[in-house]
mmJSON file of the N, C-alpha and C atoms, coordinates in Angstrom:
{"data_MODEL":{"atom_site":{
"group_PDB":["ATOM","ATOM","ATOM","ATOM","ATOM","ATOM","ATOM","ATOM","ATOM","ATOM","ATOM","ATOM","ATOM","ATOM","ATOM","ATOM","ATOM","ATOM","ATOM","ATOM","ATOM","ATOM","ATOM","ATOM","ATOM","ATOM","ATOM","ATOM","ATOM","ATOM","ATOM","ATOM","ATOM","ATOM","ATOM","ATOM","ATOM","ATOM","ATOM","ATOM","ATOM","ATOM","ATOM","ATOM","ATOM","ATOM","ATOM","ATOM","ATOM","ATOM","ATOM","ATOM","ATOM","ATOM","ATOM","ATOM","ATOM","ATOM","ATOM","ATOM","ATOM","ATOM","ATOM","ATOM","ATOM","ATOM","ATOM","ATOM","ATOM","ATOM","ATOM","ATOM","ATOM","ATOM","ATOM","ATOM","ATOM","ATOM","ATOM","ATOM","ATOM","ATOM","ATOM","ATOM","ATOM","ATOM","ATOM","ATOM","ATOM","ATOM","ATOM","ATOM","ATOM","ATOM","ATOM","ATOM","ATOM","ATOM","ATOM","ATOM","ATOM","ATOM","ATOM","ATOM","ATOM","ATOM","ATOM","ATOM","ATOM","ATOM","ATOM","ATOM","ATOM","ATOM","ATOM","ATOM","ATOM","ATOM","ATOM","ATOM","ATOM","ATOM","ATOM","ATOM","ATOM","ATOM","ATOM","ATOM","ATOM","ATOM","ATOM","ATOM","ATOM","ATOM","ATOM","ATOM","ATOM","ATOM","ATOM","ATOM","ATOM","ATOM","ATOM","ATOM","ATOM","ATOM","ATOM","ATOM","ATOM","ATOM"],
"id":[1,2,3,4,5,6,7,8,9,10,11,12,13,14,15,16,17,18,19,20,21,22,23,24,25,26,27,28,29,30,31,32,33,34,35,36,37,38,39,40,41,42,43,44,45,46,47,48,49,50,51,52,53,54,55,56,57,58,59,60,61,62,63,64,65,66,67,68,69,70,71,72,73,74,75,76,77,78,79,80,81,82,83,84,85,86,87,88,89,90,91,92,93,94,95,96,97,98,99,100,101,102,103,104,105,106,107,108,109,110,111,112,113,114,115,116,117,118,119,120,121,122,123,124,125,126,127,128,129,130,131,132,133,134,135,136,137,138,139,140,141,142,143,144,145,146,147,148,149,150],
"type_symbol":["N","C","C","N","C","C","N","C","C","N","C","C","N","C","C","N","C","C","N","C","C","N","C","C","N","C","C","N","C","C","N","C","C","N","C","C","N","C","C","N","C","C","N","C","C","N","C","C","N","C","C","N","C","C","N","C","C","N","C","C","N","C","C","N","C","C","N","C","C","N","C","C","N","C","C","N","C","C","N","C","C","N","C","C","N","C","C","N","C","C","N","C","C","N","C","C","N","C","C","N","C","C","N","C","C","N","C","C","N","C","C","N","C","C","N","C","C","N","C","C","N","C","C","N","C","C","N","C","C","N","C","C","N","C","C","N","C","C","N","C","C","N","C","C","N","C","C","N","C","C"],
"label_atom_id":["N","CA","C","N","CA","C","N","CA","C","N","CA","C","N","CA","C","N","CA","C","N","CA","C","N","CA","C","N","CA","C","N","CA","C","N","CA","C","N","CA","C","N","CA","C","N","CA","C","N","CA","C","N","CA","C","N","CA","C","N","CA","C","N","CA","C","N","CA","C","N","CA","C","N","CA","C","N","CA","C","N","CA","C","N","CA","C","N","CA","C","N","CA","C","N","CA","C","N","CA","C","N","CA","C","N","CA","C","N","CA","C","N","CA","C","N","CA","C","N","CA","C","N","CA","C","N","CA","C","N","CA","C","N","CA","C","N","CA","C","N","CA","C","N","CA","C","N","CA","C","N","CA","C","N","CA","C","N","CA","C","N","CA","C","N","CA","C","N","CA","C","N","CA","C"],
"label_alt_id":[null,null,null,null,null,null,null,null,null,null,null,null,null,null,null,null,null,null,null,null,null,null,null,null,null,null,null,null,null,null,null,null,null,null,null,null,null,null,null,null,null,null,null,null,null,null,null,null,null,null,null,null,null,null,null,null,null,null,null,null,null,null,null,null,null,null,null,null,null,null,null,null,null,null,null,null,null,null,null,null,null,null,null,null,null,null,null,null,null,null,null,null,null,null,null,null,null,null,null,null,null,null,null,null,null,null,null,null,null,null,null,null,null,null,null,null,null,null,null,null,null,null,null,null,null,null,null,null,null,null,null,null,null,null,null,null,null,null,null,null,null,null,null,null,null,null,null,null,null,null],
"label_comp_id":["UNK","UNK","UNK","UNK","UNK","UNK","UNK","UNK","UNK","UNK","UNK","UNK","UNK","UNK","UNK","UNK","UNK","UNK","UNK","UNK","UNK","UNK","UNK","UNK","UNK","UNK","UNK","UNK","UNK","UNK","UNK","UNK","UNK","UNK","UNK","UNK","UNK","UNK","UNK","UNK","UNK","UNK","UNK","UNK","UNK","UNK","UNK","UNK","UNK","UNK","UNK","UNK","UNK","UNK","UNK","UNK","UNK","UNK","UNK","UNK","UNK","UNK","UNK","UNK","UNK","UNK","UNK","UNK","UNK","UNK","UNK","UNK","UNK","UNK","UNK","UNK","UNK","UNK","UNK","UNK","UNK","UNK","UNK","UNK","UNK","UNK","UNK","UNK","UNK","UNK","UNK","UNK","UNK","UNK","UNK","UNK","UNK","UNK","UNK","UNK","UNK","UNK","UNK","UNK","UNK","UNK","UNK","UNK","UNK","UNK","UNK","UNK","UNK","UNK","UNK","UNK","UNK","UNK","UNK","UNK","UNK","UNK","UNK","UNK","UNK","UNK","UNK","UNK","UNK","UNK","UNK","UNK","UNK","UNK","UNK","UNK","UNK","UNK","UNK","UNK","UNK","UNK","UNK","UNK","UNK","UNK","UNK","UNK","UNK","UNK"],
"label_asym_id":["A","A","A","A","A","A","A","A","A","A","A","A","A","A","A","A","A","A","A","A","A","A","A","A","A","A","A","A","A","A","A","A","A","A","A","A","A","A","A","A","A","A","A","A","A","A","A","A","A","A","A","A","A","A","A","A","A","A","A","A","A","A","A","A","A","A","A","A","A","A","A","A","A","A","A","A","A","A","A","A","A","A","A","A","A","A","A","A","A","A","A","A","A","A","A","A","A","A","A","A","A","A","A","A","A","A","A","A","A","A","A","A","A","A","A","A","A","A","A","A","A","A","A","A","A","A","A","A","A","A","A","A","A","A","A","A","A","A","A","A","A","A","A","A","A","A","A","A","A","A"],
"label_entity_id":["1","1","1","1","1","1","1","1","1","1","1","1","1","1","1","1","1","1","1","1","1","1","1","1","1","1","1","1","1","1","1","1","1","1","1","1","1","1","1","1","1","1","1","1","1","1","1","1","1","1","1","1","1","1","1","1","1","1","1","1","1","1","1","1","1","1","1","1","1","1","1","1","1","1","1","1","1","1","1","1","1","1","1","1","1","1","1","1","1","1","1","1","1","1","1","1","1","1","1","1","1","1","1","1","1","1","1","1","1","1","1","1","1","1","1","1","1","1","1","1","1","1","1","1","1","1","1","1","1","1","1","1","1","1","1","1","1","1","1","1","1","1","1","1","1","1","1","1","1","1"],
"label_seq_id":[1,1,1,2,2,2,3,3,3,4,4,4,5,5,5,6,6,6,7,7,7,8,8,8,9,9,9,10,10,10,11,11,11,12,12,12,13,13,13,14,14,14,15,15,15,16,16,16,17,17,17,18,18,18,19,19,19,20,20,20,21,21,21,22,22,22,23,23,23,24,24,24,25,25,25,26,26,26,27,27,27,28,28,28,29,29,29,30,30,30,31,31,31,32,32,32,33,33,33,34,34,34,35,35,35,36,36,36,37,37,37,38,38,38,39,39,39,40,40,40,41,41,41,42,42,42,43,43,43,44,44,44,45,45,45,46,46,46,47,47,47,48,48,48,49,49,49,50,50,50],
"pdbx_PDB_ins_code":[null,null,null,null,null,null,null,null,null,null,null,null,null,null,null,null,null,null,null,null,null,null,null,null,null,null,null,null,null,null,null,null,null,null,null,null,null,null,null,null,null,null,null,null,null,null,null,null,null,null,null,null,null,null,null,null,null,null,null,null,null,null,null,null,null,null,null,null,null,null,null,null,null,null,null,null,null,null,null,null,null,null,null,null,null,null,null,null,null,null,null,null,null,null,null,null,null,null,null,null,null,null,null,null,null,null,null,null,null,null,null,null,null,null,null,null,null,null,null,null,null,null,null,null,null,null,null,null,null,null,null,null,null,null,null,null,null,null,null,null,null,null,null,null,null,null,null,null,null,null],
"Cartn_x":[-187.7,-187.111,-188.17,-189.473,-190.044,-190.625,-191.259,-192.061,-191.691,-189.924,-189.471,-189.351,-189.36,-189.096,-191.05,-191.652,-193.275,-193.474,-193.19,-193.02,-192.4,-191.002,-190.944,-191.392,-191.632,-192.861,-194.197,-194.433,-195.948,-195.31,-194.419,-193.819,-193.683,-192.908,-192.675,-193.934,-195.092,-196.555,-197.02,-197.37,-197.659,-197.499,-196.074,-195.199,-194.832,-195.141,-194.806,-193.322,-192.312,-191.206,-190.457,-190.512,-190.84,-189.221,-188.306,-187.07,-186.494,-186.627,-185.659,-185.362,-186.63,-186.532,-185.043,-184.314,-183.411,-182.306,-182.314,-180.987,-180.91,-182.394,-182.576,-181.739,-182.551,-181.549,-180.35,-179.666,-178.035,-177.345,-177.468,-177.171,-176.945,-178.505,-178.415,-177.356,-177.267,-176.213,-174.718,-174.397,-173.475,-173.104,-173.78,-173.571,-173.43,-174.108,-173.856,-172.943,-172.446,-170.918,-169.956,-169.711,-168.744,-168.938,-170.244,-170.161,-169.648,-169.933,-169.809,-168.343,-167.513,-165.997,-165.281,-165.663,-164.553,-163.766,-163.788,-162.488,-162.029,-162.603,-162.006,-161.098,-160.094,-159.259,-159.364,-160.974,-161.56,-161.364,-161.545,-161.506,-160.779,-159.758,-158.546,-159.229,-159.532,-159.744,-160.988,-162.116,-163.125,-162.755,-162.158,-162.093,-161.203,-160.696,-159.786,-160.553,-162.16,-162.877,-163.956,-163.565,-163.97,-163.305],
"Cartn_y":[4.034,4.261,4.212,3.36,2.956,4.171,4.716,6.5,7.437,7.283,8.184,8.425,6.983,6.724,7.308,6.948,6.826,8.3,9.049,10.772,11.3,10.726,11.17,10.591,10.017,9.424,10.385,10.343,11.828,12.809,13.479,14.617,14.753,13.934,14.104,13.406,12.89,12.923,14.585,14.49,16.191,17.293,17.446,18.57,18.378,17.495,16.981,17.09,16.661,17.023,15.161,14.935,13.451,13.338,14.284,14.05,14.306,14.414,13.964,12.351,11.403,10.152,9.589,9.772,9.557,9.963,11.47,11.783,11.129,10.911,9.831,8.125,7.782,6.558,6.514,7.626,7.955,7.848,8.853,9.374,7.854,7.093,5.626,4.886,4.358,3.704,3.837,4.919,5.817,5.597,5.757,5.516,4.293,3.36,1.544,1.322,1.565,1.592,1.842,2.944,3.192,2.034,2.278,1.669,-0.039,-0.771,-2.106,-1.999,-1.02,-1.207,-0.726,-0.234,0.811,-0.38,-1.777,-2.259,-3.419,-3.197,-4.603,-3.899,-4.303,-4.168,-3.22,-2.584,-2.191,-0.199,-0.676,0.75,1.743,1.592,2.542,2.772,1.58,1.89,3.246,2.38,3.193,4.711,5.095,6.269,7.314,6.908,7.158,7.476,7.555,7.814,8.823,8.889,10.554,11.235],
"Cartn_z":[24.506,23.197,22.111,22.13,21.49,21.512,22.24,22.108,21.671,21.808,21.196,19.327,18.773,17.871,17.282,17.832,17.579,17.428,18.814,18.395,17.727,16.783,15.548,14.647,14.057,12.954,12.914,14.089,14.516,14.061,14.581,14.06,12.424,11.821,10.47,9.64,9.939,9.593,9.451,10.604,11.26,10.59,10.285,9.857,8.106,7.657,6.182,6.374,7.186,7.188,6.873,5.05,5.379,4.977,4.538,4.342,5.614,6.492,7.61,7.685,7.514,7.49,6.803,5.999,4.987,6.41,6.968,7.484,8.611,9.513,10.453,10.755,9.076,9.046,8.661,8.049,7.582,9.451,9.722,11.477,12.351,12.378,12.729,12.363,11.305,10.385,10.678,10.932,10.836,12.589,13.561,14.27,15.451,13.977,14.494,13.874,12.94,11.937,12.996,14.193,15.239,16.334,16.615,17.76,17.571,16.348,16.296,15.596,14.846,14.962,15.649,16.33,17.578,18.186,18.625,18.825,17.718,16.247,15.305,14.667,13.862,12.667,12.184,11.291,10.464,10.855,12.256,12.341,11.64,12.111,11.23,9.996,8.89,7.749,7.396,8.324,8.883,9.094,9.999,10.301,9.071,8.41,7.556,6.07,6.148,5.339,5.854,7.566,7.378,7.936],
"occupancy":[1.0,1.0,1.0,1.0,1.0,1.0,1.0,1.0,1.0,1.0,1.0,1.0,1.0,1.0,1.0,1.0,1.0,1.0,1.0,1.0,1.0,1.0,1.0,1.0,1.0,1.0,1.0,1.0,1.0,1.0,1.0,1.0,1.0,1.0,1.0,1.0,1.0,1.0,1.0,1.0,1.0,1.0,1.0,1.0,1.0,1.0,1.0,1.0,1.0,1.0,1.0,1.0,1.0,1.0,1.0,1.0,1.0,1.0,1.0,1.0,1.0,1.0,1.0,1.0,1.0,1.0,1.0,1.0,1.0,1.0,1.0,1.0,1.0,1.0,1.0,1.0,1.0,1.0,1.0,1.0,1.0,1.0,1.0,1.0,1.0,1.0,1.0,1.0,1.0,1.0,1.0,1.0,1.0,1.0,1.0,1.0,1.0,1.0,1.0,1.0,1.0,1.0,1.0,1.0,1.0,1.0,1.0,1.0,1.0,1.0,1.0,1.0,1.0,1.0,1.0,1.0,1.0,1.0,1.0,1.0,1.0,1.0,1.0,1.0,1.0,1.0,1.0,1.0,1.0,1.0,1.0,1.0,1.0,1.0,1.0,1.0,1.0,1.0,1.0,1.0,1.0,1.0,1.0,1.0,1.0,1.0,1.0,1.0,1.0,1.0],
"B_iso_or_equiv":[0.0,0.0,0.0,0.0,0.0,0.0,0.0,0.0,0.0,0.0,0.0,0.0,0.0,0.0,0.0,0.0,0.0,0.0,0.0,0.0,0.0,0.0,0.0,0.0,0.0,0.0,0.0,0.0,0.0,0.0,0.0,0.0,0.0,0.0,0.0,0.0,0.0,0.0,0.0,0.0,0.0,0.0,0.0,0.0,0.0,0.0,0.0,0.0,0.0,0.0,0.0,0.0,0.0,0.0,0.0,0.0,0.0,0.0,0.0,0.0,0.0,0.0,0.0,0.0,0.0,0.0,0.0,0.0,0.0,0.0,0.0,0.0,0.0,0.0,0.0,0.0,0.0,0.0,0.0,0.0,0.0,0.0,0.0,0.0,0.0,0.0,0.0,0.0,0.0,0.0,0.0,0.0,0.0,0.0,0.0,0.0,0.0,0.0,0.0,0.0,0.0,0.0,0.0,0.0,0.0,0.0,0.0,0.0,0.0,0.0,0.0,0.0,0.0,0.0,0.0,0.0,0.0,0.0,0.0,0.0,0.0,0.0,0.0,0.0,0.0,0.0,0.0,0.0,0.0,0.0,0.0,0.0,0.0,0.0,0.0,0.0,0.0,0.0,0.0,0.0,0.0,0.0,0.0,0.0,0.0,0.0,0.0,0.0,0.0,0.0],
"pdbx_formal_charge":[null,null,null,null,null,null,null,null,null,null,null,null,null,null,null,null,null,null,null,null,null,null,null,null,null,null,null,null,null,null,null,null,null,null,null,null,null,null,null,null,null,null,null,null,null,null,null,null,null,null,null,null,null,null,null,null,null,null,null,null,null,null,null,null,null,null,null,null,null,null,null,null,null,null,null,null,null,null,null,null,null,null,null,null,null,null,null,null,null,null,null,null,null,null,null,null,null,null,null,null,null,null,null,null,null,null,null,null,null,null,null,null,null,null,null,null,null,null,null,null,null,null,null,null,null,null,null,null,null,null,null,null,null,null,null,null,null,null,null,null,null,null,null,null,null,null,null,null,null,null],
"auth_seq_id":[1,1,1,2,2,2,3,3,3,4,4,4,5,5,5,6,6,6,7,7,7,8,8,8,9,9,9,10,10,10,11,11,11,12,12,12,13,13,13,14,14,14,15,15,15,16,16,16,17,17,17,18,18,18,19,19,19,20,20,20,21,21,21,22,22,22,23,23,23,24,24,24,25,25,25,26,26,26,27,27,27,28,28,28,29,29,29,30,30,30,31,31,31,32,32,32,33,33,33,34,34,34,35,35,35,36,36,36,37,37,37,38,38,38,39,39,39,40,40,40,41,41,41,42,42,42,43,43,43,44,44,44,45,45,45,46,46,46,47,47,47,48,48,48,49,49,49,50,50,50],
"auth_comp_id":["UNK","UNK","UNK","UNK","UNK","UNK","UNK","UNK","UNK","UNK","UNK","UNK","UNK","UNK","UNK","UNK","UNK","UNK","UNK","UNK","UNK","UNK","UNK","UNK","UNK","UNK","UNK","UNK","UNK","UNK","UNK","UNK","UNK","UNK","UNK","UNK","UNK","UNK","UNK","UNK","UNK","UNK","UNK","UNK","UNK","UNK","UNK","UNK","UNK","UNK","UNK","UNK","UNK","UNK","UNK","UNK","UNK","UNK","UNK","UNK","UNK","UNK","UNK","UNK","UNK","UNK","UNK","UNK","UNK","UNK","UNK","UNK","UNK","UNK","UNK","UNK","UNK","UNK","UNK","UNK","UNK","UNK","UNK","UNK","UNK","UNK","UNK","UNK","UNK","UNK","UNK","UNK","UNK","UNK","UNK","UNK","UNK","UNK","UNK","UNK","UNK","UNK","UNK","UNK","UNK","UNK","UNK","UNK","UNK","UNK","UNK","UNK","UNK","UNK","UNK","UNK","UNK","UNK","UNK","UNK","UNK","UNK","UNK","UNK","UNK","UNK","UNK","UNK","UNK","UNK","UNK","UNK","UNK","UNK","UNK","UNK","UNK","UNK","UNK","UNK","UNK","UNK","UNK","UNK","UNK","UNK","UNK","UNK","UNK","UNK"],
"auth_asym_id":["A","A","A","A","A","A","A","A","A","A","A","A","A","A","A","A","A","A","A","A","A","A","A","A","A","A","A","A","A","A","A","A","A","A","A","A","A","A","A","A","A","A","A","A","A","A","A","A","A","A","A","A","A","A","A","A","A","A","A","A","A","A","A","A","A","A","A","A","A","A","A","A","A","A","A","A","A","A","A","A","A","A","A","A","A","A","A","A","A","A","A","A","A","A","A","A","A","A","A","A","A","A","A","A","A","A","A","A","A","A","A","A","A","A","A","A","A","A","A","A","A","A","A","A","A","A","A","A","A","A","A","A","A","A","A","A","A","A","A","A","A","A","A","A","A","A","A","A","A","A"],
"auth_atom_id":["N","CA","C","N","CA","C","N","CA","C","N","CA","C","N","CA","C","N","CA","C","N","CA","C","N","CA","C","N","CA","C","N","CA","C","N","CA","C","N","CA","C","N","CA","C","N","CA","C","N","CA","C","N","CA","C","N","CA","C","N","CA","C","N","CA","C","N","CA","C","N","CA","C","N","CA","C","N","CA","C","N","CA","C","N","CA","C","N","CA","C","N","CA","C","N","CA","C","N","CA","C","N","CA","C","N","CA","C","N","CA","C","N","CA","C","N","CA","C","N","CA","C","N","CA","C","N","CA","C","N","CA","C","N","CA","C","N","CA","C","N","CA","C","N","CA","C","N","CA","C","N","CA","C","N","CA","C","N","CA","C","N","CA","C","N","CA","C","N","CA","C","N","CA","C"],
"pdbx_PDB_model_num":[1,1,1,1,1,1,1,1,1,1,1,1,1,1,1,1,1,1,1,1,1,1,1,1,1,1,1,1,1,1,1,1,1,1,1,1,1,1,1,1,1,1,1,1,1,1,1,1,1,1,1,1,1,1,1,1,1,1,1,1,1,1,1,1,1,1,1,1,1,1,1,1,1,1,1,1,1,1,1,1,1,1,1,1,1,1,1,1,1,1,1,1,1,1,1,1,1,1,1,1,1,1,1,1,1,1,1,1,1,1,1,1,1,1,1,1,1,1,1,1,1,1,1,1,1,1,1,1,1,1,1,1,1,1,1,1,1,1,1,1,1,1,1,1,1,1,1,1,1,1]
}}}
């Protein structure tokens, strides 16, 4: 995981492509937001905002 993360950092060095970083950590976020409410309370509310 760790290489993978390292080869994009190289990549968006590389490529000046430094705004992906932003959608990178949105995507992340976004997808520890599901995975850590998918069985509490919250969900419903959660899902109900997208």
């Amino acid at each position: 995981m760790s290489a993978f993360v390292r080869e994009l950092f190289q990549f968006m060095r590389a490529r000046r492509k430094f705004w992906l970083l932003p959608l990178v950590m949105l995507m992340l976020l976004l997808g520890l937001l599901m995975v850590f409410t998918q069985g509490s309370v919250v969900a419903p509310f959660i899902y109900t905002m997208f």
